[in-house]
CHARMM internal coordinates of N, CA and C (Angstrom, degrees):
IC EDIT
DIST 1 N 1 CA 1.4546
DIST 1 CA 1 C 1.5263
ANGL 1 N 1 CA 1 C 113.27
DIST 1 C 2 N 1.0378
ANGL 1 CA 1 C 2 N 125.22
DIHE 1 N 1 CA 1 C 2 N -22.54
DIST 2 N 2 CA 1.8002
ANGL 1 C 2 N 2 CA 143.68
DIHE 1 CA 1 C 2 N 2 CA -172.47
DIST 2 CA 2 C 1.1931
ANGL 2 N 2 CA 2 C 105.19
DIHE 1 C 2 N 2 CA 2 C -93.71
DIST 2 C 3 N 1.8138
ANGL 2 CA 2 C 3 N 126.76
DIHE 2 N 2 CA 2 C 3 N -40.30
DIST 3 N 3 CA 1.2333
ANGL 2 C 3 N 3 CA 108.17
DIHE 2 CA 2 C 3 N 3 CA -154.69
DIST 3 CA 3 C 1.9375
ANGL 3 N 3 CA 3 C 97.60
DIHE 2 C 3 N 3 CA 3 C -85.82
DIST 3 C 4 N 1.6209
ANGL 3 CA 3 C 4 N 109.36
DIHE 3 N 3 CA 3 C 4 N 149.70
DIST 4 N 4 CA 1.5034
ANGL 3 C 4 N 4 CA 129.33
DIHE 3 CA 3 C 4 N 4 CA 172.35
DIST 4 CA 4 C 1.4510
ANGL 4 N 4 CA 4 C 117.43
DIHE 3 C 4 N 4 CA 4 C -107.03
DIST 4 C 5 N 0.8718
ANGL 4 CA 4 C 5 N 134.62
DIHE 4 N 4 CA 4 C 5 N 161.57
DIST 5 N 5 CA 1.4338
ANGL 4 C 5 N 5 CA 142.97
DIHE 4 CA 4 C 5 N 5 CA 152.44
DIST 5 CA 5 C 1.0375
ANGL 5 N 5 CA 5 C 114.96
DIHE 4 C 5 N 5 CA 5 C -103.07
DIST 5 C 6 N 1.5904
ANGL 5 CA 5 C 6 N 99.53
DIHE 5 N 5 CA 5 C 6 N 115.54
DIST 6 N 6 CA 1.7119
ANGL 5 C 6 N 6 CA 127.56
DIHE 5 CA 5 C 6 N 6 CA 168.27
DIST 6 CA 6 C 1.2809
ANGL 6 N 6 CA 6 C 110.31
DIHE 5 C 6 N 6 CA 6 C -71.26
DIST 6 C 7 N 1.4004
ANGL 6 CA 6 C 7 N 120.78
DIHE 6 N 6 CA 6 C 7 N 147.20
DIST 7 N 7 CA 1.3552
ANGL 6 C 7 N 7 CA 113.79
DIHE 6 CA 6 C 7 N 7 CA 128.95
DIST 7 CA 7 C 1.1986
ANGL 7 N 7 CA 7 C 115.52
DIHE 6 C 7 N 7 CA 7 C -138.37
DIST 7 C 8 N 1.5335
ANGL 7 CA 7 C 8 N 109.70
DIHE 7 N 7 CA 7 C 8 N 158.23
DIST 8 N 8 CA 1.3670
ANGL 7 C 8 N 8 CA 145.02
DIHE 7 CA 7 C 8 N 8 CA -160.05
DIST 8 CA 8 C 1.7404
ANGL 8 N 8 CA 8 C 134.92
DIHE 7 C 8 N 8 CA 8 C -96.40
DIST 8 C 9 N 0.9752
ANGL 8 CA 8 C 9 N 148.65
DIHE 8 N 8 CA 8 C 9 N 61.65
DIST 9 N 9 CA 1.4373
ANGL 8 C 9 N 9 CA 141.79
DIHE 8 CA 8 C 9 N 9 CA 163.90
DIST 9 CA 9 C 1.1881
ANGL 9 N 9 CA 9 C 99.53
DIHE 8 C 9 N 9 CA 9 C -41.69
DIST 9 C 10 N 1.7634
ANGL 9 CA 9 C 10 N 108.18
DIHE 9 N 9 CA 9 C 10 N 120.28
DIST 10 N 10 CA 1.5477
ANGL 9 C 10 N 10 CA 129.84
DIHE 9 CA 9 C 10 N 10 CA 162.79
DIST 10 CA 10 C 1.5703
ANGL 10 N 10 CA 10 C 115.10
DIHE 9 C 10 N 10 CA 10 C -100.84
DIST 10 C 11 N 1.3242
ANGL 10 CA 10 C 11 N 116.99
DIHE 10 N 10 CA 10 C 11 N 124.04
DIST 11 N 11 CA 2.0480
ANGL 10 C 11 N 11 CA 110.99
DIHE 10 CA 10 C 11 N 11 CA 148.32
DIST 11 CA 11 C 1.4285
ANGL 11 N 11 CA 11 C 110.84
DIHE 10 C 11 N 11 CA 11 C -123.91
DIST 11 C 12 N 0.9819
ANGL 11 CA 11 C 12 N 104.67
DIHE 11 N 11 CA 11 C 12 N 123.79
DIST 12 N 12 CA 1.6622
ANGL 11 C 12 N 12 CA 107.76
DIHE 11 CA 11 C 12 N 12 CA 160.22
DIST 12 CA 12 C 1.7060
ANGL 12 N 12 CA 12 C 100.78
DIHE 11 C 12 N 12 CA 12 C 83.05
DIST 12 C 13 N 1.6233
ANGL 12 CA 12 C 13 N 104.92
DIHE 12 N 12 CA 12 C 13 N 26.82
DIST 13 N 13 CA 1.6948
ANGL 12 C 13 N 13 CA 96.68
DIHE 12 CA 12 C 13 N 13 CA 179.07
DIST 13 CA 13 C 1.4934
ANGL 13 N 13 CA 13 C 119.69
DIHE 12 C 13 N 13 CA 13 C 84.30
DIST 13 C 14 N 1.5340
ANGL 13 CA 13 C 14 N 113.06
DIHE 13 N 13 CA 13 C 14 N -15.36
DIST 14 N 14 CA 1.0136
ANGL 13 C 14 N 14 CA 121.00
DIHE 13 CA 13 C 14 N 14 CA 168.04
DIST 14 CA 14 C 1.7575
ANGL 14 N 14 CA 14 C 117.82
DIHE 13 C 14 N 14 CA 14 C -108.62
DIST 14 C 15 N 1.5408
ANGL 14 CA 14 C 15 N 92.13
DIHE 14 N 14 CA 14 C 15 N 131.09
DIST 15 N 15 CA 1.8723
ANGL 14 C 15 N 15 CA 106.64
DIHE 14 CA 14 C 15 N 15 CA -166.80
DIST 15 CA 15 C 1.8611
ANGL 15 N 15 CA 15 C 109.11
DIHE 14 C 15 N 15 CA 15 C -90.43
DIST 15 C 16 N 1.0889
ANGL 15 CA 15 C 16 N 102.73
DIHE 15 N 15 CA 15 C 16 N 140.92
DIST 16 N 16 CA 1.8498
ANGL 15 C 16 N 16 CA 104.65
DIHE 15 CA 15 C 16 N 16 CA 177.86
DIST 16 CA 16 C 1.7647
ANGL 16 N 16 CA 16 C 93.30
DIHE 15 C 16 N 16 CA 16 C -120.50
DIST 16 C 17 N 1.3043
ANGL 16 CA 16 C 17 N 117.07
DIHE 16 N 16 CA 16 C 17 N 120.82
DIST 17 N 17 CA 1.4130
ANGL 16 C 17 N 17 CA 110.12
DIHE 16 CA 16 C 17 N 17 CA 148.96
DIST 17 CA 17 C 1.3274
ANGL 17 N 17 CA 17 C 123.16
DIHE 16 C 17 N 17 CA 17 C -33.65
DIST 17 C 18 N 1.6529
ANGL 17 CA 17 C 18 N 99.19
DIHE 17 N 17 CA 17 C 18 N 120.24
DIST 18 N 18 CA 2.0481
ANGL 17 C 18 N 18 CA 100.14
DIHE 17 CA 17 C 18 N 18 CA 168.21
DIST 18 CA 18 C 1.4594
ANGL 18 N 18 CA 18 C 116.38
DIHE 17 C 18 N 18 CA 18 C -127.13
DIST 18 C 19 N 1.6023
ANGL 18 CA 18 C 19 N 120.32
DIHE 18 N 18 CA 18 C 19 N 51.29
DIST 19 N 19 CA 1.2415
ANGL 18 C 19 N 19 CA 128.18
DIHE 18 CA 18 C 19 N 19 CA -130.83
DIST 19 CA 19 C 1.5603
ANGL 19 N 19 CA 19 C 151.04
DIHE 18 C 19 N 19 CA 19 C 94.63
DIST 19 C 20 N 1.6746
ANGL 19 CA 19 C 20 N 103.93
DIHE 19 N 19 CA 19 C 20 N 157.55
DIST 20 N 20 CA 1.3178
ANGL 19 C 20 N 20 CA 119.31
DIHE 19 CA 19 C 20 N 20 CA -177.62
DIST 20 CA 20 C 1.1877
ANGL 20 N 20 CA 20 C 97.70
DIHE 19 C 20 N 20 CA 20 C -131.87
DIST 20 C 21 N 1.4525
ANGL 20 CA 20 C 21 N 118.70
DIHE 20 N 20 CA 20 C 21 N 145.24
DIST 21 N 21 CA 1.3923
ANGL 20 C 21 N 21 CA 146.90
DIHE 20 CA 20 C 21 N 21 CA 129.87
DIST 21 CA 21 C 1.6985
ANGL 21 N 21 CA 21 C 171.16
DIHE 20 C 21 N 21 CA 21 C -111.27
DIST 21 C 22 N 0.6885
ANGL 21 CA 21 C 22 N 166.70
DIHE 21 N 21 CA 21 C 22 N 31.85
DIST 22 N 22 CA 1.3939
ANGL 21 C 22 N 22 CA 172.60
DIHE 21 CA 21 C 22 N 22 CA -87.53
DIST 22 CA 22 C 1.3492
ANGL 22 N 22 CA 22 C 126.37
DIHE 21 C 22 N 22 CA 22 C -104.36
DIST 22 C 23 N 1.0239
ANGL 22 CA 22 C 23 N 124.23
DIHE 22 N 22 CA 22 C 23 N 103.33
DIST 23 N 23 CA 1.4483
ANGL 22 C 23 N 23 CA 112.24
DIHE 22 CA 22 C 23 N 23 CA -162.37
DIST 23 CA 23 C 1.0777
ANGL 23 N 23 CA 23 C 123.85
DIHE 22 C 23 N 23 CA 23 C -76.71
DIST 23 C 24 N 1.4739
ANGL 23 CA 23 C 24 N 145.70
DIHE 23 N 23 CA 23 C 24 N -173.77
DIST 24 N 24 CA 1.3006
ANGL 23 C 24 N 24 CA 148.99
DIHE 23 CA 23 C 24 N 24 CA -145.94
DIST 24 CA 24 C 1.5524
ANGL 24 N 24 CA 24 C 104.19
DIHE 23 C 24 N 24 CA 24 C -140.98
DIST 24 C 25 N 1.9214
ANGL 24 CA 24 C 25 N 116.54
DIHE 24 N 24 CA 24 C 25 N 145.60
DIST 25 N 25 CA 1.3389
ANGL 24 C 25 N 25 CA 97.85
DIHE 24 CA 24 C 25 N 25 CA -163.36
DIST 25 CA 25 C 1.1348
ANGL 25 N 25 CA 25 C 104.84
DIHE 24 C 25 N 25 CA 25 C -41.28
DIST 25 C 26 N 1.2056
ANGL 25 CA 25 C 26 N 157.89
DIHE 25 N 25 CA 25 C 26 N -73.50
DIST 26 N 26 CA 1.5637
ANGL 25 C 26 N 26 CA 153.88
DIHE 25 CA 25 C 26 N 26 CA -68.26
DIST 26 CA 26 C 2.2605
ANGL 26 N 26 CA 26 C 87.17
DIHE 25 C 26 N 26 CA 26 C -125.49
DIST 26 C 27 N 1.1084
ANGL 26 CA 26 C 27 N 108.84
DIHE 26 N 26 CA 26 C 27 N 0.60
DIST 27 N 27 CA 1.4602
ANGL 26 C 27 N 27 CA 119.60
DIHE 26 CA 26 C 27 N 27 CA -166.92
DIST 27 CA 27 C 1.4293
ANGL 27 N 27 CA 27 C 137.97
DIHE 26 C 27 N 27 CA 27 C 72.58
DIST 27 C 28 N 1.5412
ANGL 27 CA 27 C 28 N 94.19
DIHE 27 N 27 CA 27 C 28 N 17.58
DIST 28 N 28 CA 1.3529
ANGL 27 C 28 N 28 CA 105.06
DIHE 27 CA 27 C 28 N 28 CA -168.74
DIST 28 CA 28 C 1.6708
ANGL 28 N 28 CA 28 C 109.15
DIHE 27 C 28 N 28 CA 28 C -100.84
DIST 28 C 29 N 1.5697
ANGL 28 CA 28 C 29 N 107.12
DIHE 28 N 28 CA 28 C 29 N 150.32
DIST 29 N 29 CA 1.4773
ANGL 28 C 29 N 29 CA 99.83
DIHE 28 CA 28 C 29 N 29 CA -179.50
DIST 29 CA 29 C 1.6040
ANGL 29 N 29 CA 29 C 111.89
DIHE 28 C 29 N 29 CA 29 C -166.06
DIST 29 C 30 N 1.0618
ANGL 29 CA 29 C 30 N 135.49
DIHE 29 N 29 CA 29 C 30 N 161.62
DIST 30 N 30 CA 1.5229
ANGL 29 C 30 N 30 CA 151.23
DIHE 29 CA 29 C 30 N 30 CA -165.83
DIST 30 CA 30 C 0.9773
ANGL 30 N 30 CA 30 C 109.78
DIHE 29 C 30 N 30 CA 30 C -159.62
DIST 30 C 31 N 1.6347
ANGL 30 CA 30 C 31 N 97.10
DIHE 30 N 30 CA 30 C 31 N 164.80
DIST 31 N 31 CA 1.9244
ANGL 30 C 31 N 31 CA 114.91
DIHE 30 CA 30 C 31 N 31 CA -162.63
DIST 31 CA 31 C 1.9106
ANGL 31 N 31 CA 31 C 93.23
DIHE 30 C 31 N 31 CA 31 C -176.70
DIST 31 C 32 N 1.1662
ANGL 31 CA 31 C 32 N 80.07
DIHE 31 N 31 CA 31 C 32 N 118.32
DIST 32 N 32 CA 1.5001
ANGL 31 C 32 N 32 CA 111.90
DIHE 31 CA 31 C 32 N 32 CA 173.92
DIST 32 CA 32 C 1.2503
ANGL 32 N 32 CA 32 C 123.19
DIHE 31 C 32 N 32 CA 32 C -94.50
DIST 32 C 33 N 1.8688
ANGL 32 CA 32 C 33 N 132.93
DIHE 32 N 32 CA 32 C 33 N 139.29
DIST 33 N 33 CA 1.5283
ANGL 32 C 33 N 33 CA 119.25
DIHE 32 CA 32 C 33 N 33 CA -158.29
DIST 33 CA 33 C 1.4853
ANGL 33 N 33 CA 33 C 86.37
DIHE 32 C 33 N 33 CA 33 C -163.29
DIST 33 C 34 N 0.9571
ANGL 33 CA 33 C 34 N 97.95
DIHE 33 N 33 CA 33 C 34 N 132.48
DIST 34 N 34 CA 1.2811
ANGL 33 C 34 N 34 CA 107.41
DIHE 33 CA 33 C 34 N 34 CA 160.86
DIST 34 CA 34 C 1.6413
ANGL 34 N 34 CA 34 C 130.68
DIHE 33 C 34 N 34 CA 34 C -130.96
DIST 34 C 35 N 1.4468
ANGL 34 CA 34 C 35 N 104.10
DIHE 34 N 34 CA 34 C 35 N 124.07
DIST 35 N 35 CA 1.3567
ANGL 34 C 35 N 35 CA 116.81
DIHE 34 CA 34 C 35 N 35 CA -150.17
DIST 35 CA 35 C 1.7771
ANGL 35 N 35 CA 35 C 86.79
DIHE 34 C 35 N 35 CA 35 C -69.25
DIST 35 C 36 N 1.9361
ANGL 35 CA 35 C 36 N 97.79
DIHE 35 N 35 CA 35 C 36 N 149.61
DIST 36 N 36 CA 0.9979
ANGL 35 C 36 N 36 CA 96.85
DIHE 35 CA 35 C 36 N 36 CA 164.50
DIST 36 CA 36 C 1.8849
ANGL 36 N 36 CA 36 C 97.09
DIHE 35 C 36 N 36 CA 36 C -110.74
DIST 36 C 37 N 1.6823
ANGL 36 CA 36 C 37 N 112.47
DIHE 36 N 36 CA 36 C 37 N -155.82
DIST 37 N 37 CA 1.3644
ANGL 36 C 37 N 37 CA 100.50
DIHE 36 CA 36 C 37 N 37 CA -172.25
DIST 37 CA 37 C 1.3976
ANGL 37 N 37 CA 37 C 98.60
DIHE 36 C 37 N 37 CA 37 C -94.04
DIST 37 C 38 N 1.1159
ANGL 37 CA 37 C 38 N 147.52
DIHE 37 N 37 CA 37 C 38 N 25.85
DIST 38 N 38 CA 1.5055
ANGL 37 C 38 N 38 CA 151.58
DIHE 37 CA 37 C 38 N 38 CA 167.41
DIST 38 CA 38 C 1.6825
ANGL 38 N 38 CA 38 C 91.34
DIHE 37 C 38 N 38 CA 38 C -91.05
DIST 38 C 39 N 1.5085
ANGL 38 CA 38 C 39 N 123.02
DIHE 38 N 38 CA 38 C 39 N -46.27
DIST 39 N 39 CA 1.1968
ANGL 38 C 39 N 39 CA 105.82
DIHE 38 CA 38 C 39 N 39 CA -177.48
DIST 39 CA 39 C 1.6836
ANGL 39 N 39 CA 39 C 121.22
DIHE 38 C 39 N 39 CA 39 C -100.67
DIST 39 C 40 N 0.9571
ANGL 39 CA 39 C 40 N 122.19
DIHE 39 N 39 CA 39 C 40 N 12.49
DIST 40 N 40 CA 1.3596
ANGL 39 C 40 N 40 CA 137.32
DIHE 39 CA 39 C 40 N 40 CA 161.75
DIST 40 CA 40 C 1.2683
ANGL 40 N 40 CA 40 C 132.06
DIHE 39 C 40 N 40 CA 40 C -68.64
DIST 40 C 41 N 1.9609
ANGL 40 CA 40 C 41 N 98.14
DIHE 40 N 40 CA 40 C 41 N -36.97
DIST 41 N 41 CA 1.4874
ANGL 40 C 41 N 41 CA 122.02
DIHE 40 CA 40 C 41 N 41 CA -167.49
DIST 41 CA 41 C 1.3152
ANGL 41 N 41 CA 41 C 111.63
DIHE 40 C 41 N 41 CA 41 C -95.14
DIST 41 C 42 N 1.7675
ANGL 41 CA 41 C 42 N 112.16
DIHE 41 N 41 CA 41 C 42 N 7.80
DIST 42 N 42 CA 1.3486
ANGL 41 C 42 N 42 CA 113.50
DIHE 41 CA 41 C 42 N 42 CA 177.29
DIST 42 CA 42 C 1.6021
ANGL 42 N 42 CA 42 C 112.55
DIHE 41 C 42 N 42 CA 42 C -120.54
DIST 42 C 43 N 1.3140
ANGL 42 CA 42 C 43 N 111.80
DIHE 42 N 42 CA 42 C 43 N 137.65
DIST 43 N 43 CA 1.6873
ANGL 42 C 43 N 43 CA 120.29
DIHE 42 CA 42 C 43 N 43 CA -174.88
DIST 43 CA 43 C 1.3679
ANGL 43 N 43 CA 43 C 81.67
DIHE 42 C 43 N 43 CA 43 C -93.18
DIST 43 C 44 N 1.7186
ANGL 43 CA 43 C 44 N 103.68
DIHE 43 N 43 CA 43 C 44 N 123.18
DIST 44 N 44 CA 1.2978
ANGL 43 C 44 N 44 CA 114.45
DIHE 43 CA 43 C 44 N 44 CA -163.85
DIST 44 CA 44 C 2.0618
ANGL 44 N 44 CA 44 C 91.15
DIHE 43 C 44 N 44 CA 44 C -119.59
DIST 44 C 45 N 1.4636
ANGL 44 CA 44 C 45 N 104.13
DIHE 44 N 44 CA 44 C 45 N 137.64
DIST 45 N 45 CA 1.1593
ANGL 44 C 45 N 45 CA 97.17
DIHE 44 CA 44 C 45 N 45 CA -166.37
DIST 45 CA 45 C 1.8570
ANGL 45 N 45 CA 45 C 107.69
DIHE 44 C 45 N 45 CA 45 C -109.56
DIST 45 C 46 N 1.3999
ANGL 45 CA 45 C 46 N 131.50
DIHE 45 N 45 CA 45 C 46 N -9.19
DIST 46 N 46 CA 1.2900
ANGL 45 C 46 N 46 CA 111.20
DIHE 45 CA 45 C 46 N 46 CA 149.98
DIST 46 CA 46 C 1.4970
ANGL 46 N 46 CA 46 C 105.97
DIHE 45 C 46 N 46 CA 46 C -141.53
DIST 46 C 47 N 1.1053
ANGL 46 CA 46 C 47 N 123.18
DIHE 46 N 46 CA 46 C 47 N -175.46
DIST 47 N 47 CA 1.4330
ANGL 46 C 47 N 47 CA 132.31
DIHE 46 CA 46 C 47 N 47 CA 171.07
DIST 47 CA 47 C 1.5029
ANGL 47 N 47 CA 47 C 116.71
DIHE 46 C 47 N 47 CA 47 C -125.23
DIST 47 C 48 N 1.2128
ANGL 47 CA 47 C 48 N 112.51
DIHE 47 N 47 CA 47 C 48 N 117.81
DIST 48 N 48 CA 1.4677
ANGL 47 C 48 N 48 CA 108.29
DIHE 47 CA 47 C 48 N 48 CA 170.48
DIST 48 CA 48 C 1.4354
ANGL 48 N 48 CA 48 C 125.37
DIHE 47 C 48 N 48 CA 48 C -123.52
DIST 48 C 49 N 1.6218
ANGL 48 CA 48 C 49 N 102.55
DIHE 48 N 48 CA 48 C 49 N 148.87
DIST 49 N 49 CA 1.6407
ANGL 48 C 49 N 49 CA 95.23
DIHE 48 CA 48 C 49 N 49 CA 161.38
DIST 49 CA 49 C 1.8935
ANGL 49 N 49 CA 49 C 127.07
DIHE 48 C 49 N 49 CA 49 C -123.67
DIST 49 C 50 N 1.7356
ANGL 49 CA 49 C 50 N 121.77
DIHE 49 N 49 CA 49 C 50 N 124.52
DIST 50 N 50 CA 0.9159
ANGL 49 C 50 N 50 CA 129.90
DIHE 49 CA 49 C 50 N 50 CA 169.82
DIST 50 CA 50 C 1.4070
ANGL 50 N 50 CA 50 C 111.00
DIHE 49 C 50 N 50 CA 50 C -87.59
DIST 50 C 51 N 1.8254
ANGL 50 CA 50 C 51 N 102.90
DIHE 50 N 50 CA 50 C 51 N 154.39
DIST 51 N 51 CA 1.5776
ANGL 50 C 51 N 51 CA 115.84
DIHE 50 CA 50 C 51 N 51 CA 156.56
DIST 51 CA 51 C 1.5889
ANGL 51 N 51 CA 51 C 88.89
DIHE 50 C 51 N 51 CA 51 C -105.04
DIST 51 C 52 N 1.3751
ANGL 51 CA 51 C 52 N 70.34
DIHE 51 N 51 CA 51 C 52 N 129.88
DIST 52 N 52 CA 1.7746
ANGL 51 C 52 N 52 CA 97.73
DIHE 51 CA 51 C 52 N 52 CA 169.93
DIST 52 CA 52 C 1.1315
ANGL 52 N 52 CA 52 C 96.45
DIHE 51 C 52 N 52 CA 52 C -128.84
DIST 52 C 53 N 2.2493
ANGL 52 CA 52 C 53 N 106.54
DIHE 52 N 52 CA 52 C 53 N 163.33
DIST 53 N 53 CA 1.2268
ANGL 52 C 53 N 53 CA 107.85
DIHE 52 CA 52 C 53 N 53 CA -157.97
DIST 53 CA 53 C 1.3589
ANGL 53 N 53 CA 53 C 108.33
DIHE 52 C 53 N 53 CA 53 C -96.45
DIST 53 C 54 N 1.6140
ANGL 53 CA 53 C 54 N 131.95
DIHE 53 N 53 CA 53 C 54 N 17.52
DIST 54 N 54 CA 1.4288
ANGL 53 C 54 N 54 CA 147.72
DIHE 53 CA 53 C 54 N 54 CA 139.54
DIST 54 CA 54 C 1.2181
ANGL 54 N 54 CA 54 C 125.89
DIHE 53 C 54 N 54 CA 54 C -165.10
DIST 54 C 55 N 1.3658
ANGL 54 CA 54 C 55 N 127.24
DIHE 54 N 54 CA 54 C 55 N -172.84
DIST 55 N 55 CA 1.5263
ANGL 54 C 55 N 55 CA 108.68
DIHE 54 CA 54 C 55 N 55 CA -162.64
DIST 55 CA 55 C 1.3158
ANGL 55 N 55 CA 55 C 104.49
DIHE 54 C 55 N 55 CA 55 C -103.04
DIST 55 C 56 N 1.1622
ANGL 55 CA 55 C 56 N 132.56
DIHE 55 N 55 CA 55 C 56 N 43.72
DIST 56 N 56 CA 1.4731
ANGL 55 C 56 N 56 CA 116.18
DIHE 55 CA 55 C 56 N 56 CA 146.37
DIST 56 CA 56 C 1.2490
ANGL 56 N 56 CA 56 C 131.05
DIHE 55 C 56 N 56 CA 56 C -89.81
DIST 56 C 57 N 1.3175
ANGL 56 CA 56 C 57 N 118.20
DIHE 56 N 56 CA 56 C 57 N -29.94
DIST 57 N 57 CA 1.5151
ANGL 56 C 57 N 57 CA 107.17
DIHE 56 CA 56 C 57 N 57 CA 141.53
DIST 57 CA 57 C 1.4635
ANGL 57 N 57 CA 57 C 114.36
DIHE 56 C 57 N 57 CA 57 C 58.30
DIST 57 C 58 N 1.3110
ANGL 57 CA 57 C 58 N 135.65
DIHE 57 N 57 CA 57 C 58 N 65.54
DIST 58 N 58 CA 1.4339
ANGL 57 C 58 N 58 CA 98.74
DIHE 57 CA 57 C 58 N 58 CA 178.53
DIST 58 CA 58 C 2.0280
ANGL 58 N 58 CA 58 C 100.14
DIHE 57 C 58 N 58 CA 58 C -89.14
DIST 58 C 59 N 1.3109
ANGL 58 CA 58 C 59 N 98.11
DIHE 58 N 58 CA 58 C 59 N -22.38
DIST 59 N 59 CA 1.8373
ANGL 58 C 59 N 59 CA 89.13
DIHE 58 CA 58 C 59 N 59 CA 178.28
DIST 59 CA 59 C 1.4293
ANGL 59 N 59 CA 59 C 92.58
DIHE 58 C 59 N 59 CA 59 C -156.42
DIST 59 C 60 N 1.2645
ANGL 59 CA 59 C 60 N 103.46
DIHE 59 N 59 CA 59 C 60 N 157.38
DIST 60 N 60 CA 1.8453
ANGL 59 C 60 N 60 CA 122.48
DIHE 59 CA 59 C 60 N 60 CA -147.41
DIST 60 CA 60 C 1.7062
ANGL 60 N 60 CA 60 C 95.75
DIHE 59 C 60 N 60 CA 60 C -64.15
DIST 60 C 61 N 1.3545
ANGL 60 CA 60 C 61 N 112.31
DIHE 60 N 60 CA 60 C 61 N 130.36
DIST 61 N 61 CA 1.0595
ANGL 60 C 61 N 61 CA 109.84
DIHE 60 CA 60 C 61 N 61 CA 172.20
DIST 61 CA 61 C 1.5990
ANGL 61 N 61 CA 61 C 108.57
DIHE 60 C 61 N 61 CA 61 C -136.70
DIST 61 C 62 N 1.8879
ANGL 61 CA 61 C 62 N 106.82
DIHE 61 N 61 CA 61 C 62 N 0.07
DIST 62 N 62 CA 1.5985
ANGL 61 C 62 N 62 CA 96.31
DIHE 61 CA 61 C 62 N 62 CA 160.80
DIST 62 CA 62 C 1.1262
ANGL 62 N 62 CA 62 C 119.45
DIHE 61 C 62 N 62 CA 62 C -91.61
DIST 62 C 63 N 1.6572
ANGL 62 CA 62 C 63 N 129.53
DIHE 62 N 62 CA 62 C 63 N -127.14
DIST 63 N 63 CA 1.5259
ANGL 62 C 63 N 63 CA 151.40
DIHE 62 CA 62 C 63 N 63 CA -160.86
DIST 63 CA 63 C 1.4161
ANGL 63 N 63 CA 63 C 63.63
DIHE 62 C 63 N 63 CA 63 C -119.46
DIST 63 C 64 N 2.2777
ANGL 63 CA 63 C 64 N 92.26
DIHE 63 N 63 CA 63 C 64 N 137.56
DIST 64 N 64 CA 0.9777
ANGL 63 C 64 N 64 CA 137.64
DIHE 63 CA 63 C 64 N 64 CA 151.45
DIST 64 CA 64 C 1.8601
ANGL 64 N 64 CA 64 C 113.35
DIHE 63 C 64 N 64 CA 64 C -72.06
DIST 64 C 65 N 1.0964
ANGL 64 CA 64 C 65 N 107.62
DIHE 64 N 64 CA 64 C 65 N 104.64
DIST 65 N 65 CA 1.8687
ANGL 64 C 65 N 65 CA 92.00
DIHE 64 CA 64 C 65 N 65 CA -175.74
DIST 65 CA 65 C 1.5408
ANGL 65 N 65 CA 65 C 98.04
DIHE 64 C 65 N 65 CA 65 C -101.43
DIST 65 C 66 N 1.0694
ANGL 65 CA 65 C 66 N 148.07
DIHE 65 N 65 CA 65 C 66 N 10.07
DIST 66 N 66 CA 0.8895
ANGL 65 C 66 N 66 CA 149.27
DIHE 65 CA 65 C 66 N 66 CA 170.47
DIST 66 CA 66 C 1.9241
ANGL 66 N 66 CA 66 C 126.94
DIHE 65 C 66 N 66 CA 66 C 173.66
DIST 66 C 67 N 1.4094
ANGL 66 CA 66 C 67 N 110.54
DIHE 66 N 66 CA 66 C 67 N 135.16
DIST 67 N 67 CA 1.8188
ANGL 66 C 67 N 67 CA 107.26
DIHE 66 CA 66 C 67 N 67 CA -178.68
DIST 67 CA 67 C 1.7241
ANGL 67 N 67 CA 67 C 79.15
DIHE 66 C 67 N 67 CA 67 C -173.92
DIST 67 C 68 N 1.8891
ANGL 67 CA 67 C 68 N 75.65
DIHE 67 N 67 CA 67 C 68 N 133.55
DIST 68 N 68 CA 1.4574
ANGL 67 C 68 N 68 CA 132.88
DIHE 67 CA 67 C 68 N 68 CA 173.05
DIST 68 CA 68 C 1.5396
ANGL 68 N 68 CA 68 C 121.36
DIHE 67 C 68 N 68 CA 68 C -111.62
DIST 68 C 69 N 1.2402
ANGL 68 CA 68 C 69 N 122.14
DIHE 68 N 68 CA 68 C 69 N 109.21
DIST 69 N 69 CA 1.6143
ANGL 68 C 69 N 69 CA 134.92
DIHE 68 CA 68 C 69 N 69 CA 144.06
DIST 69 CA 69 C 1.9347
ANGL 69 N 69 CA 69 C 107.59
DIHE 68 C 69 N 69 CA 69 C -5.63
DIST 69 C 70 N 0.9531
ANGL 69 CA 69 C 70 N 124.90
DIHE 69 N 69 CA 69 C 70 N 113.14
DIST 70 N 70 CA 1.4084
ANGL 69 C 70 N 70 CA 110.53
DIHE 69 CA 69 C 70 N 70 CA 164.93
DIST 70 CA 70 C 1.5655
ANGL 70 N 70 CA 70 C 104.42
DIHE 69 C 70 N 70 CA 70 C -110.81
END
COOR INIT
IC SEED 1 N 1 CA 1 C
IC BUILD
């Protein structure tokens, strides 16, 4: 019931929270972000998303369920 899905903007191996999510029965779910210019000004090299076991999260400490190359 606690755990969320993070996801993650990585550079250099290092992850910044870019959101929370939770999905919906049917498994569906979204997360909205809006870059500020701290995160604009960085060529960000993958994106990931963890379930973690709530959203404080400051850096991924569940299962990676998915990360992409940007």
């Amino acid at each position: 019931d606690k755990e969320v899905y993070q996801v993650w903007l990585i550079k250099d191996e290092k992850p910044e929270r870019a959101g929370t999510f939770v999905t919906s029965g049917d498994g569906k779910g979204s997360v909205i972000f809006k870059f500020n210019e701290e995160f604009t000004e960085k060529d960000w090299d993958q994106v990931a998303v963890s379930l973690e076991p709530d959203a404080n999260s400051e850096l991924p400490q569940g299962e990676i369920v998915l990360a992409a190359d940007i």
